[in-house]
C-alpha positions in Angstrom: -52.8 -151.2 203.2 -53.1 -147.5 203.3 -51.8 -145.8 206.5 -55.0 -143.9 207.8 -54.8 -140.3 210.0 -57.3 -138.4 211.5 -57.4 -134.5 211.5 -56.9 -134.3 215.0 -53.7 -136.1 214.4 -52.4 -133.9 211.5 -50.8 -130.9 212.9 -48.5 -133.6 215.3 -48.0 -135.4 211.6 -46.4 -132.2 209.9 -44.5 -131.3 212.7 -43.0 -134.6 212.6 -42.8 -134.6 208.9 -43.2 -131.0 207.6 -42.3 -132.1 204.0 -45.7 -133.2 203.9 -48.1 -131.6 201.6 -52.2 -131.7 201.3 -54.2 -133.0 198.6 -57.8 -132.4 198.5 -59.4 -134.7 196.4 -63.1 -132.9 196.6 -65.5 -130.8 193.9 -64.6 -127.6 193.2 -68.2 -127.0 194.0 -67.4 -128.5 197.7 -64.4 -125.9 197.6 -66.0 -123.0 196.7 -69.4 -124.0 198.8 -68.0 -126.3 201.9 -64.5 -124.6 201.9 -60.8 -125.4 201.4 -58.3 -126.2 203.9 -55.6 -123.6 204.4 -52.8 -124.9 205.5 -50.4 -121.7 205.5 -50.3 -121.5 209.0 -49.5 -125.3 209.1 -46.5 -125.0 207.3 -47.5 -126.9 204.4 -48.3 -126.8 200.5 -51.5 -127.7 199.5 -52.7 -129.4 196.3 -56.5 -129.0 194.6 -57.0 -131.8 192.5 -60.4 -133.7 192.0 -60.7 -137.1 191.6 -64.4 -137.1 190.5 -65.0 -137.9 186.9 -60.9 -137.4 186.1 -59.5 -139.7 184.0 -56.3 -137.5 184.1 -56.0 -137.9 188.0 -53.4 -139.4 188.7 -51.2 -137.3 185.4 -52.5 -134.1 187.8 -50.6 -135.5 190.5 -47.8 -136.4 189.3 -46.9 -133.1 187.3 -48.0 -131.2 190.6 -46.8 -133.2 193.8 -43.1 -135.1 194.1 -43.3 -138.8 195.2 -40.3 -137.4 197.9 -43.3 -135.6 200.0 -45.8 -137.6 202.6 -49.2 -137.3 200.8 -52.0 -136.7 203.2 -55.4 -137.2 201.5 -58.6 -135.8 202.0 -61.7 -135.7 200.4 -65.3 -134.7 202.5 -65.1 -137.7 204.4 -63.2 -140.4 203.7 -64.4 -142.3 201.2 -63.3 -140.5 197.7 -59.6 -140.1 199.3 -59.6 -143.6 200.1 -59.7 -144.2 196.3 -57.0 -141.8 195.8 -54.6 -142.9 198.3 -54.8 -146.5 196.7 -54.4 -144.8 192.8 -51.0 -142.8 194.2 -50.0 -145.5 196.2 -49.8 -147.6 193.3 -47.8 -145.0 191.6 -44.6 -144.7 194.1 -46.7 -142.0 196.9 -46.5 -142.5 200.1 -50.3 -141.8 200.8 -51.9 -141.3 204.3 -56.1 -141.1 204.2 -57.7 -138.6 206.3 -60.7 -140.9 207.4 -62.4 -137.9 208.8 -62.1 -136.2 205.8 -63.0 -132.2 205.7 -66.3 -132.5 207.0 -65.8 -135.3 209.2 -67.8 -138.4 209.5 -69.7 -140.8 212.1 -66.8 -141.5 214.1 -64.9 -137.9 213.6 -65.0 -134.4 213.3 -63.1 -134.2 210.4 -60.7 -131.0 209.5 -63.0 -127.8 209.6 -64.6 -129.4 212.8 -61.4 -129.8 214.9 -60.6 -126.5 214.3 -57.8 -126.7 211.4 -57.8 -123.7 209.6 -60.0 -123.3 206.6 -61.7 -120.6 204.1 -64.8 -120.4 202.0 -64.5 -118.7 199.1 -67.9 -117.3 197.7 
């Protein structure tokens, strides 16, 4: 079972655990269009890797992100990172899903909407 966060939970998350890093799972049309997380401020690194249409995923993650560091996954809102968690959970990662995602969802805000810092780059 994948351990699940929301993004109003995360900054009490990192400070509890600030070896954790970000993964965004999105398009890098969603980055460039929806915006990034920046997570500078938080403390933490932050990983750009998309899932869609990758059959090199997971070889992404490994030669980026060390199986030591708390994995918190996002994707818009939920769904995508799900699938991610469960692939890098598989592999040795401890994986949380953000179930809000970056844009949130019908039960939360997601990242961007509960005021987590964030950048659009045009």
């Amino acid at each position: 079972m994948i351990k699940q966060i929301k993004s109003s939970d995360i900054k009490k998350f990192i400070e509890d655990n600030p070896s954790s890093v970000l993964l965004d799972v999105r398009t890098e049309d969603e980055w460039n269009t929806i915006g990034k997380p920046d997570t500078k401020d938080l403390g933490i690194k932050s990983f750009f890797i998309t899932i869609s249409q990758d059959p090199s995923f997971v070889e992404k993650v490994k030669q980026n992100i060390n199986k030591k560091n708390p994995v918190l996954i996002m994707c818009a809102a939920g769904g995508r990172s799900i699938i991610a968690a469960n692939l890098l959970t598989n592999e040795g990662y401890n994986t949380l899903n953000i179930s809000d995602g970056f844009s949130g969802n019908d039960q939360d805000p997601g990242w961007k909407n509960v005021g987590l810092p964030s950048v659009i780059n045009h």
